[in-house]
C-alpha positions as CSV (number, residue, x, y, z in Angstrom):
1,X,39.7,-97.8,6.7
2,X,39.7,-93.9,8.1
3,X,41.1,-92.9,11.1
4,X,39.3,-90.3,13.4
5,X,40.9,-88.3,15.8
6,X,40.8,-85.0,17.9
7,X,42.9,-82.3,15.9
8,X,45.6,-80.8,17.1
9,X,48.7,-79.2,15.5
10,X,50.6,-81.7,17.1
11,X,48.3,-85.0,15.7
12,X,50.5,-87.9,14.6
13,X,47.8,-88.3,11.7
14,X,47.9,-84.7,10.6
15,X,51.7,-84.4,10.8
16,X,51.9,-87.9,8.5
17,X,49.5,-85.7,6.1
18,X,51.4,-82.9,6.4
19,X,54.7,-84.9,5.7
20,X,52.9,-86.5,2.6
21,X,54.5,-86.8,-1.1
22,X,54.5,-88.0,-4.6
23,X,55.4,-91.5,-3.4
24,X,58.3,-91.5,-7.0
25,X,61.2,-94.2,-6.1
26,X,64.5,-92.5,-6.4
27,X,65.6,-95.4,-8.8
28,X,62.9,-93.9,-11.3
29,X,65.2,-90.6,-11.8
30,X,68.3,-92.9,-12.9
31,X,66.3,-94.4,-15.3
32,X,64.4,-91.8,-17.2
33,X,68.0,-89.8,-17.3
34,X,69.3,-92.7,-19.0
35,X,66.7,-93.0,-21.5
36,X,66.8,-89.6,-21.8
37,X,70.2,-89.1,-23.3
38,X,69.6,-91.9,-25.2
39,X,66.9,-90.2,-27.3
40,X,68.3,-86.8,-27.4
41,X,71.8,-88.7,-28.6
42,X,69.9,-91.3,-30.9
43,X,67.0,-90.2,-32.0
44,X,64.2,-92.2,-33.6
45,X,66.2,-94.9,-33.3
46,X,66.1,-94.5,-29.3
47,X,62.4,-93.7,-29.5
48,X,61.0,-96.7,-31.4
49,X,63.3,-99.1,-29.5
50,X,62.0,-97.6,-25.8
51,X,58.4,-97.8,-27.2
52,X,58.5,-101.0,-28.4
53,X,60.7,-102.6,-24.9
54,X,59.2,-100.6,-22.8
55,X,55.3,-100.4,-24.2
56,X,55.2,-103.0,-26.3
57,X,54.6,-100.7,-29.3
58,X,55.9,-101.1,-32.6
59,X,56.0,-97.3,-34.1
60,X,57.0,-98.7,-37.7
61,X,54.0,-101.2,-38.1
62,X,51.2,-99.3,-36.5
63,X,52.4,-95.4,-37.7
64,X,53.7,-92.5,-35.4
65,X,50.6,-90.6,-36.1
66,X,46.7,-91.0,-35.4
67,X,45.4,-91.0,-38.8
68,X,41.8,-89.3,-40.0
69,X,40.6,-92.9,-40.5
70,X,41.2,-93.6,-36.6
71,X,39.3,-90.0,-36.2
72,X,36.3,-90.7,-37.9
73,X,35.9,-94.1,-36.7
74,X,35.6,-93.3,-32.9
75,X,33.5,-90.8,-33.9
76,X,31.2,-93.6,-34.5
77,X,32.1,-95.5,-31.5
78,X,31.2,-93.2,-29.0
79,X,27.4,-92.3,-27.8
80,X,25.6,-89.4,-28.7
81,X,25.5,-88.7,-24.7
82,X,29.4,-88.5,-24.4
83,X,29.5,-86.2,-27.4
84,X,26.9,-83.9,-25.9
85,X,28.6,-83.6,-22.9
86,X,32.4,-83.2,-24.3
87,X,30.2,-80.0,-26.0
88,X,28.6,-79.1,-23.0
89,X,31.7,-79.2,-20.7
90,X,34.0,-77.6,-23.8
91,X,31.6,-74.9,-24.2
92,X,31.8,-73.9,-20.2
93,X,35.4,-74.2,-20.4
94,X,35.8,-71.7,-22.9
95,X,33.4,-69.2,-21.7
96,X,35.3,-69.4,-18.1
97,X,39.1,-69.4,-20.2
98,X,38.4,-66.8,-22.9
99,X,38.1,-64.4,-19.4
100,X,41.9,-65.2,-18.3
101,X,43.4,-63.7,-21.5
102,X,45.5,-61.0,-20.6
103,X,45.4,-57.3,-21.6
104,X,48.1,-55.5,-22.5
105,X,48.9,-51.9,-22.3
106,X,50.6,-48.8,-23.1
107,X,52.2,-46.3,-20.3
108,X,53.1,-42.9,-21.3
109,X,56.0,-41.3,-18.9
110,X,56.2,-37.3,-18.8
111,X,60.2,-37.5,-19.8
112,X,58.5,-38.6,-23.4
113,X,59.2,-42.6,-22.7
114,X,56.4,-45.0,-23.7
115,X,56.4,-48.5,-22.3
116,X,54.0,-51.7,-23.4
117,X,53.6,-54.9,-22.2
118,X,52.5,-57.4,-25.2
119,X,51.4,-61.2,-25.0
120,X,52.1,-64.1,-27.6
121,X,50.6,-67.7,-27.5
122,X,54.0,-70.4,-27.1
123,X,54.2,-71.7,-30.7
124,X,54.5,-75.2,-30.0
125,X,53.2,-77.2,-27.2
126,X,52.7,-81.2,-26.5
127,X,50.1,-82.4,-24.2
128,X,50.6,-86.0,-22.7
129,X,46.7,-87.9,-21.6
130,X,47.3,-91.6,-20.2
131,X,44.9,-93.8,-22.3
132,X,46.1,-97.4,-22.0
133,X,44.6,-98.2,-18.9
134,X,42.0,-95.4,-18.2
135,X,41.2,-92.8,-20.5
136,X,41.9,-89.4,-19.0
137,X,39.6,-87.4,-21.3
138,X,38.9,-84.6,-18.9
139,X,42.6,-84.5,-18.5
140,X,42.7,-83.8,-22.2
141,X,40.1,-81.1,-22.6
142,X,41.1,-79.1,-19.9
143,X,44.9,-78.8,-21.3
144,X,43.6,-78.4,-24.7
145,X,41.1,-75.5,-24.0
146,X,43.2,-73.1,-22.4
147,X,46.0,-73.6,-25.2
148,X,43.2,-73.0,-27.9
149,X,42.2,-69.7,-26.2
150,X,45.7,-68.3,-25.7
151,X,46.0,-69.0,-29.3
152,X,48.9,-71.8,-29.7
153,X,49.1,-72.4,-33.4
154,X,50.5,-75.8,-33.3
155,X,48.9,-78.6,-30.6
156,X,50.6,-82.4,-30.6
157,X,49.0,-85.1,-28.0
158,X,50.9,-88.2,-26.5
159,X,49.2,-91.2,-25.4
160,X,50.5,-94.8,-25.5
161,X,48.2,-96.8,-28.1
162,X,47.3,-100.5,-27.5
163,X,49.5,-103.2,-29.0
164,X,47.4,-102.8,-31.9
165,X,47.6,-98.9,-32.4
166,X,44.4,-98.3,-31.1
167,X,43.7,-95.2,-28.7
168,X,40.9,-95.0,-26.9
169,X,37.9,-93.9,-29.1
170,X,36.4,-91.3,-26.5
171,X,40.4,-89.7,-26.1
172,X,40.5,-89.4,-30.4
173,X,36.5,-87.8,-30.4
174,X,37.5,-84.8,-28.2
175,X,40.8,-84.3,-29.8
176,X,39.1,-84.1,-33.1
177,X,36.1,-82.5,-31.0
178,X,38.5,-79.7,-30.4
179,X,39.9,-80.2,-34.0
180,X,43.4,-80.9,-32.7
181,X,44.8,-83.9,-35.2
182,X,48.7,-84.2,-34.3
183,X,48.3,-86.9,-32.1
184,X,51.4,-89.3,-31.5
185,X,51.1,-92.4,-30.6
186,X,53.9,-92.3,-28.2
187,X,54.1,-92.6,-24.2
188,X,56.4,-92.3,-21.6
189,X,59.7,-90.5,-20.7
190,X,60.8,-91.3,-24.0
191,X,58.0,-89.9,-26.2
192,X,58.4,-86.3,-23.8
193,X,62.2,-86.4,-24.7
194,X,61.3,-86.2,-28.1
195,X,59.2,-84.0,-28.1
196,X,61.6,-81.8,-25.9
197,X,64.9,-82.3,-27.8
198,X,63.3,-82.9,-31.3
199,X,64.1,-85.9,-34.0
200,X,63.5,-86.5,-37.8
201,X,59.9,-87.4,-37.1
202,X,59.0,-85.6,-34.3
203,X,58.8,-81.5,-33.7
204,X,60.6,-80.0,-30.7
205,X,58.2,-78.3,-28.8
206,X,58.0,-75.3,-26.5
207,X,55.7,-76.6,-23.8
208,X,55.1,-80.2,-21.9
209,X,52.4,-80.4,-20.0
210,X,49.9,-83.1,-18.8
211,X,49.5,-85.9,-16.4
212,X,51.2,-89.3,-16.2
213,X,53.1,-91.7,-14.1
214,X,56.8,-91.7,-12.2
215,X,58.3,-91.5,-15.5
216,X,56.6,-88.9,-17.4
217,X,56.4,-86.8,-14.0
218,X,60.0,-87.2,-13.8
219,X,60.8,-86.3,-17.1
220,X,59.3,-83.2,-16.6
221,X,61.4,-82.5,-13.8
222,X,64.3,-83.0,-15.6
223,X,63.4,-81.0,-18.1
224,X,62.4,-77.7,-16.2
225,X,64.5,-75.1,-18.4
226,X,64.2,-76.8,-21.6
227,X,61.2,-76.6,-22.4
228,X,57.9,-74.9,-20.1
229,X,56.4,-77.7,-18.2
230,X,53.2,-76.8,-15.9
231,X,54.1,-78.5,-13.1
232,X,54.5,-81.9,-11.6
233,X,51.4,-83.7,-10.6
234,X,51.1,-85.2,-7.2
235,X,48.1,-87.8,-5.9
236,X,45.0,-86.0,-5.9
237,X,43.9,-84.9,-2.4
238,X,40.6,-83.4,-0.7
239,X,39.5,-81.3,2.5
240,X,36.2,-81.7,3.6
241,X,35.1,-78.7,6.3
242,X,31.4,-79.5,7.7
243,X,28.7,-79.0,10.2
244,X,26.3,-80.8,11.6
245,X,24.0,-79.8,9.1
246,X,25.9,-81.6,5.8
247,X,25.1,-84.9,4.5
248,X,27.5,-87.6,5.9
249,X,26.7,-89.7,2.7
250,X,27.9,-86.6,0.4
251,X,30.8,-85.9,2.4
252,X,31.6,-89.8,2.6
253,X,31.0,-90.1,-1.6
254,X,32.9,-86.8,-2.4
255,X,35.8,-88.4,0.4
256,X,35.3,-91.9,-1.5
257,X,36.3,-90.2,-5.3
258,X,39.4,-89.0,-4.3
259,X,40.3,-92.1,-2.7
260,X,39.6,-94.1,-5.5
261,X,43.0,-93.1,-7.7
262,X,44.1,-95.6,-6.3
263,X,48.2,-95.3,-5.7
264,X,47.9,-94.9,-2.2
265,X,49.7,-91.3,-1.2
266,X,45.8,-89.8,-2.4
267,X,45.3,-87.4,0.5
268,X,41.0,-87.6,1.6
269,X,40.5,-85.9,4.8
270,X,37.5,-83.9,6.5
271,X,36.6,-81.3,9.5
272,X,33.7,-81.7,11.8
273,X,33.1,-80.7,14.7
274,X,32.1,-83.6,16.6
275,X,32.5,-87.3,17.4
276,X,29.1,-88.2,16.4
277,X,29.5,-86.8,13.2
278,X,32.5,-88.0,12.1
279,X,31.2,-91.8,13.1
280,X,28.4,-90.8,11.0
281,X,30.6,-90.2,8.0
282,X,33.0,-93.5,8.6
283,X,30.4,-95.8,8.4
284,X,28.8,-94.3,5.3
285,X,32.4,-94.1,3.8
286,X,32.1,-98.2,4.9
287,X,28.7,-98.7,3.7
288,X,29.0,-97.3,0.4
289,X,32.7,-98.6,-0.5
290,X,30.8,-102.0,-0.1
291,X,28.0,-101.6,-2.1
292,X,29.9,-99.8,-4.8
293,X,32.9,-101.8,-5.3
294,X,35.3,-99.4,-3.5
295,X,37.0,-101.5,-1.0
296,X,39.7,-102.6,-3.2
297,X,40.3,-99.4,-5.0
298,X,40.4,-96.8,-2.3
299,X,41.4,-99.1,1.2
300,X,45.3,-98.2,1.0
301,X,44.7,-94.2,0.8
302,X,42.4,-94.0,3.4
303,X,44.8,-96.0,5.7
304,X,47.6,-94.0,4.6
305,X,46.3,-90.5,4.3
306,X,42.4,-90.7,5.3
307,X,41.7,-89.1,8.6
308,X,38.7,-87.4,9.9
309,X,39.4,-84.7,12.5
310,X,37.2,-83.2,15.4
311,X,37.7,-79.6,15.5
312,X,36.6,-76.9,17.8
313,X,36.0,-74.3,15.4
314,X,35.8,-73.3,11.8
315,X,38.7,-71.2,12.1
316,X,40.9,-74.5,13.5
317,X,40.0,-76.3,10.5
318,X,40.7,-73.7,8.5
319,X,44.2,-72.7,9.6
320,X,45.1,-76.4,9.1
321,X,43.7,-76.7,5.5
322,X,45.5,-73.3,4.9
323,X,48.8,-74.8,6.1
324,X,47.9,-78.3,4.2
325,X,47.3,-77.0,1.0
326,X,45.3,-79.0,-0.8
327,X,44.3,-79.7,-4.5
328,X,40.9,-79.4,-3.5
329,X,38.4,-77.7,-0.8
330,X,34.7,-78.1,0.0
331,X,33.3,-76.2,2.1
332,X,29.7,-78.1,3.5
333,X,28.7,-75.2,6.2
334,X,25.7,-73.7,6.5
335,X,27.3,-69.9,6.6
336,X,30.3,-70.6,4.1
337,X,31.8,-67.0,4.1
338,X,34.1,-66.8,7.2
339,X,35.9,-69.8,6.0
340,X,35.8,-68.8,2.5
341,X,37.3,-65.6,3.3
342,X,40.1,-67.4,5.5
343,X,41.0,-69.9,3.3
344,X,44.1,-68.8,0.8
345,X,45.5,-72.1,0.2
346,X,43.6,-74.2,-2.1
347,X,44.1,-75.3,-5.8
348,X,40.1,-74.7,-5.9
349,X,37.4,-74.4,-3.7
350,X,33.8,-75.7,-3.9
351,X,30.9,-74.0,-1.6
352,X,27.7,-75.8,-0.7
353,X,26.4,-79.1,-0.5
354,X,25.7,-79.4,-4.0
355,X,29.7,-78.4,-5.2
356,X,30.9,-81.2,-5.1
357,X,34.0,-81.8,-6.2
358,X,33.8,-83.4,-9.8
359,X,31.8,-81.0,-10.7
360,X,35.2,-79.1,-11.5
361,X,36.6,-82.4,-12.5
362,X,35.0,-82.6,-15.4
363,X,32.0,-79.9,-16.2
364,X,31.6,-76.5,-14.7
365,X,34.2,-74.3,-16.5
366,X,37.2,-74.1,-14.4
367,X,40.3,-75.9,-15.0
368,X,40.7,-79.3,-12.9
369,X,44.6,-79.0,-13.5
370,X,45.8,-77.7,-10.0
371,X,48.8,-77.5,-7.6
372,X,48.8,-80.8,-5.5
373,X,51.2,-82.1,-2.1
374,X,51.3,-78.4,-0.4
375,X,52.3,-76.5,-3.5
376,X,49.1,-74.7,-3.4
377,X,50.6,-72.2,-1.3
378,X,52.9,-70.7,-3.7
379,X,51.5,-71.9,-6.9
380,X,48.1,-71.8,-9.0
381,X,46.4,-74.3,-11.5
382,X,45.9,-74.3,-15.4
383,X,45.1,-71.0,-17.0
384,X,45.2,-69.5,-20.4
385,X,48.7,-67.8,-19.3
386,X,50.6,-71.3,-19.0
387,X,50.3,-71.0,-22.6
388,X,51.6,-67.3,-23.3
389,X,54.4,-65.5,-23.0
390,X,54.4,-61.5,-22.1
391,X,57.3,-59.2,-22.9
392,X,57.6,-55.6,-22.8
393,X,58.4,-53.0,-25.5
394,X,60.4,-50.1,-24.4
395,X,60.5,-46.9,-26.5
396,X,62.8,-44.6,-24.8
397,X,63.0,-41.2,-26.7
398,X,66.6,-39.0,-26.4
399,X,65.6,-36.6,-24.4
400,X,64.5,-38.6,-21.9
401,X,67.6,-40.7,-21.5
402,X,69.6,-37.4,-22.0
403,X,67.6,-36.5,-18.6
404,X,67.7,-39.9,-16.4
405,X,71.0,-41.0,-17.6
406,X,72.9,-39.6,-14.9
407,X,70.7,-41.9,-12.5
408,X,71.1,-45.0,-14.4
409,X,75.1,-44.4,-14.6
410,X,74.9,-43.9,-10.9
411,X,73.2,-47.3,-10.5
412,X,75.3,-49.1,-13.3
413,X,78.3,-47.8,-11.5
414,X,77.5,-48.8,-8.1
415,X,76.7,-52.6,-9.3
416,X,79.9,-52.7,-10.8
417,X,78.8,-52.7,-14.3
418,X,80.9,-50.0,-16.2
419,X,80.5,-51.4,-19.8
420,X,76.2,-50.5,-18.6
421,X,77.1,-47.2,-17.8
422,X,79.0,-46.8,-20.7
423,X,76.5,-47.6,-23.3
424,X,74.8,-44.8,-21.4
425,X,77.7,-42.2,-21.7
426,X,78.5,-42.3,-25.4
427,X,75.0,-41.4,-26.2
428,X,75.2,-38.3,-23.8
C-alpha cells in the first residue's frame, strides 16, 4: 500500500507528489457553466428542476427552508455527548477567532492630513456543508464561527437533504447550536448559482464558501469576481517529520486519517530517517488498516500519493515539505524547534507526539479550513478576515493639498493621466 524510498529531489515518487492535483475532469467545467446560466437566466425554475434531476429533491413538496420543527427535533436526536462537545469545540473556536479581529487606526500627517483604516463584516454570506452522504459538521462550525465573530449579520447554509427533506440531525443541532436558522435545502452548482446571482426565493449573497465536490468546487471557480469565495478545496494531505524516538503506530494512524477521504489524489506522506523505521511504520499502517476496516477506504491514496522517505537530515525533510506545501504538518521530533523555525509552508502545523492532526480537525481552536495541493505557499486558511472587508478614510485638509499638489500633478502627469492632475489644479 505505501511506497518507501530514499529521498532525493529528483525521486520519481516525490516528483509524482509534487505534480499532484484536485483530480476535477475537465468535462465537469462544461457542465456546471451550463447549469450555471441556466439559473442565473431562469431562475427558480432552473433551480428546482436541477435539484430534483440532479439530486432527486423536490423543493415544492419538502420546502426550500429548514423549518424550527426540523430544529428542535434533532435537537432531540442527538446525544448529550455530541452536544457537549459541539460547546466545547465552539467555545475554543471562539476564544482563538475573537483574537484575529482586526484593529483599525488613525494616522495623523504633519501637512494636517488624517488617514484611517476601518473594517466591516460582508453583509451576506452562504456556507455550503455536504450532508447526504457524511455529515461534515466540523466543516460547518469552523465556517460559521469566524463569520459570527467578524460580525456577518445575515448567515444561509446549503446542504442537499435526503429524498425526504431530511438533513442530518447532528448538521441542523450546531446550526441552531450557533443560532444560525437560514438553512436551504439546496446542493450543488446550482444551489451556489443562486445564491450568487439571486432569485425570487433565494438572497444573493456576498460570500461562498465551504467544501464540496467537482461541482460545487468548480462553481466557485467560476465565480471568483462575483461573489468572495475562500478558496477551492483540494484532497486533504499530510507530512509526517520523525525520529527514531516517535511512535510508528501514531505516525501510521495520523498517516491512516488522511488517507481515509477516500478520492484517491489524498496526499499521506512521512520523513524518517532510516530504513528500519520506515518498515516499522508500513507494517503498522498494514496492521491497523486491517483491524480497523481501512483497507478499502484508504488503499488507492496510499498507492497514489503515500510514500515514506529516508532522509538524512531534518533540514532535507524540511526543505521538501517547504517546497510541498501541505495542508497539514506534524512535527514527531524530539527537539521540534529547528524544523519549526524552518518550516514556512504549511496550512497548520502540529508539534509533539500528542498533536495530532484531528486535534485541529475538529477541537482545539484553530480553523481546519486550510490551503491544500501546494497553495500553502502563497495562501493562508480560514480567519475572521475572510469575512470582512477594510477600507480606508482619507481626510485631506486644504492646506495640505495646497502643499503636495505639485507632487501629485508631477506624478499624474507622468502616468499620462491629465484629467487626475487636473482635479488637482482647479483646487489650487
Amino acid at each position: 500500500m505505501v511506497t518507501i524510498s530514499k529521498f532525493s529531489p529528483d525521486n520519481k515518487r516525490y516528483q509524482n507528489l509534487l505534480a499532484r492535483g484536485g483530480g476535477i475532469p475537465a468535462s465537469v467545467e462544461t457542465t456546471v457553466r451550463g447549469i450555471m446560466a441556466d439559473v442565473r437566466t431562469r431562475g427558480d425554475a432552473a433551480l428546482y428542476t436541477y435539484m430534483k434531476e440532479l439530486d432527486q429533491v423536490d423543493i415544492s413538496k419538502i420546502g426550500l427552508f429548514v423549518s424550527e420543527e426540523e430544529f428542535a427535533e434533532a435537537g432531540k436526536k442527538v446525544s448529550p455527548e455530541f452536544k457537549e462537545a459541539i460547546k466545547r469545540s465552539c467555545d475554543n473556536l471562539f476564544k482563538f477567532h475573537k483574537r484575529q479581529l482586526p484593529t483599525g487606526f488613525c494616522e495623523t500627517y504633519p501637512d494636517g492630513s488624517v488617514l484611517e483604516r476601518r473594517y466591516t463584516p460582508l453583509s451576506r454570506i452562504a456556507v455550503t456543508v455536504p450532508g447526504n452522504m457524511a455529515p461534515l459538521v466540523s466543516s460547518l462550525y469552523m465556517n460559521l464561527v469566524p463569520a459570527i465573530v467578524a460580525g456577518v449579520p445575515e448567515i444561509y447554509i446549503l446542504t442537499k437533504p435526503k429524498s425526504d427533506g431530511s438533513i442530518d440531525p447532528h448538521l441542523l443541532y450546531a446550526a441552531d447550536y450557533l443560532n444560525v436558522k437560514n438553512y436551504y435545502k439546496l446542493s450543488g452548482s446550482q444551489g451556489i448559482a443562486a445564491v450568487a446571482y439571486g432569485t425570487k426565493t433565494v438572497k444573493k449573497v456576498d460570500a461562498v464558501v465551504g467544501p464540496g465536490n467537482y461541482y460545487t468546487q468548480t462553481a466557485k471557480k467560476l465565480l471568483y469576481g462575483k461573489v468572495k469565495i475562500d478558496f477551492l478545496a483540494g484532497p486533504s494531505e499530510i507530512a509526517i517529520l520523525a525520529d527514531e524516538g516517535a511512535d510508528p503506530t501514531f505516525i501510521a494512524a495520523d498517516m491512516l486519517s488522511q488517507a481515509e477521504h477516500g478520492t484517491g489524489f489524498e496526499a499521506s506522506t512521512t520523513f524518517c530517517f532510516s530504513m528500519e523505521m520506515a518498515e516499522k511504520i508500513k507494517a503498522e499502517i498494514l496492521r491497523l488498516a486491517q483491524e480497523n476496516d481501512l483497507v478499502d477506504a484508504t488503499k488507492k491514496t496510499f498507492e497514489n500519493y503515500g510514500d515514506i522517505f529516508v532522509v538524512e537530515s531534518v533540514g532535507e525533510a524540511v526543505d521538501a515539505i517547504n517546497e510541498i506545501a501541505p495542508e497539514h504538518v506534524e512535527l514527531l521530533l524530539h527537539d521540534c524547534e529547528e524544523a519549526l523555525g524552518a518550516l514556512k509552508n504549511a496550512g497548520a502545523i502540529f508539534v509533539g507526539a500528542y498533536s495530532t492532526e484531528p486535534v485541529g480537525d475538529y477541537f482545539c481552536g484553530t480553523n481546519h479550513i486550510l490551503p491544500t495541493c501546494g497553495t500553502a505557499r502563497f495562501s493562508s486558511g480560514m480567519s475572521v478576515q475572510e469575512f470582512m472587508r477594510g477600507y480606508s478614510v482619507i481626510r485631506y485638509p486644504k492646506d495640505a493639498l495646497k502643499q503636495n499638489g505639485g507632487h501629485i500633478i508631477e506624478l499624474a502627469e507622468a502616468e499620462g493621466m491629465r484629467a487626475h492632475a487636473l482635479a488637482v489644479k482647479v483646487r489650487m
